[in-house]
C-alpha positions as CSV (number, residue, x, y, z in Angstrom):
1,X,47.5,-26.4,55.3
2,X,49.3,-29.6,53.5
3,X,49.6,-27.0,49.8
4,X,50.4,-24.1,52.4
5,X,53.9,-25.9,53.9
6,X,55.0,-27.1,50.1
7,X,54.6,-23.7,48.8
8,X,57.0,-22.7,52.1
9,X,54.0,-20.4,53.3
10,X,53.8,-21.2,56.9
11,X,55.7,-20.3,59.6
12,X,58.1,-22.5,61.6
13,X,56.5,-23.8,63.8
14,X,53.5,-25.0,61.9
15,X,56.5,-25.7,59.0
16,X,58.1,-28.4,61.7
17,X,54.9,-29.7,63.1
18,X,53.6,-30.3,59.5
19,X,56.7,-31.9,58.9
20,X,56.4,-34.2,61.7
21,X,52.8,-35.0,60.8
22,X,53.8,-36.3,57.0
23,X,56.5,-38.5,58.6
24,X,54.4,-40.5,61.0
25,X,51.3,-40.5,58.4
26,X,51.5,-42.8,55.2
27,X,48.4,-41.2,53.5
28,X,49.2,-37.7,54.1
29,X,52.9,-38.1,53.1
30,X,51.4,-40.3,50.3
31,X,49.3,-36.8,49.5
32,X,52.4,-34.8,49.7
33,X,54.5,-36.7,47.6
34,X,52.2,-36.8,44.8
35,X,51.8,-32.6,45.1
36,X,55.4,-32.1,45.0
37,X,56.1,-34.5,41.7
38,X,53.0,-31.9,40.6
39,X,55.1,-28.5,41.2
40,X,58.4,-29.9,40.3
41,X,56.8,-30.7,36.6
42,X,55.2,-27.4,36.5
43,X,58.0,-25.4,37.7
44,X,60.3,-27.3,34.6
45,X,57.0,-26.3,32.2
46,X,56.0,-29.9,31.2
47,X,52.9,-31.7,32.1
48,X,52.7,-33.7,35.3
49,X,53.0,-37.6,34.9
50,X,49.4,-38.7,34.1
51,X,49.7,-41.7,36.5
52,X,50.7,-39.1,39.0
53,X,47.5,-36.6,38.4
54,X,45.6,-39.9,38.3
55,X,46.4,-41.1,41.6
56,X,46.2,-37.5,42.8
57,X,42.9,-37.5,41.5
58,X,41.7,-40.9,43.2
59,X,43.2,-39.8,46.5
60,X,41.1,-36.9,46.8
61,X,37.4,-38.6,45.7
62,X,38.5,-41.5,48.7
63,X,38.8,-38.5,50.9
64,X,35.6,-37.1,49.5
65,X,34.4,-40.7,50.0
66,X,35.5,-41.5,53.6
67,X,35.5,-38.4,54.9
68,X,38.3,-37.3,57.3
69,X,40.6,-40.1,58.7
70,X,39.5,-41.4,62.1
71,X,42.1,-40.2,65.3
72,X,44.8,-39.2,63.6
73,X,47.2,-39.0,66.7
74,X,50.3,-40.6,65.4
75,X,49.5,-43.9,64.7
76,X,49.6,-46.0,61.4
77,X,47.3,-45.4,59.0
78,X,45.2,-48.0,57.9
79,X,43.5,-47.6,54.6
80,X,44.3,-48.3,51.3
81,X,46.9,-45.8,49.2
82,X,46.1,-44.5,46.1
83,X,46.3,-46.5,43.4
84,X,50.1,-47.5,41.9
85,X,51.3,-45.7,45.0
């Protein structure tokens, strides 16, 4: 859903609850942070940042790893960012 909102292919409601989501959760705004440096450097036609793919990259084989984050109803997130996040 997280790729679905940056690419502005949800509706409004699910747009603003997203939203919400990213500012109350570190990791996930962490997640979306790192995708939108991504577009932006392939919507100019350079390569993405390395450090940024990187950390990209490490974030998704701790999800792998952990599996999905325990209650995520709001409140703080707990474990670790990606690396040079």
């Amino acid at each position: 859903m997280l790729q679905s909102y940056l690419d502005g292919e949800t509706d409004e409601v699910t747009a603003r609850r997203v939203a919400a989501h990213l500012e109350d959760c570190r990791r996930c705004g962490l997640e979306a942070s790192l995708y939108r440096e991504i577009q932006h450097a392939l919507a100019r036609r350079v390569e993405p940042d390395s450090e940024a793919v990187e950390r990209l990259r490490t974030f998704g084989a701790a999800l792998l790893n952990e599996g999905p984050p325990a209650g995520d109803g709001g409140s703080e997130d707990t474990a670790a960012p990606p690396a040079g996040a």
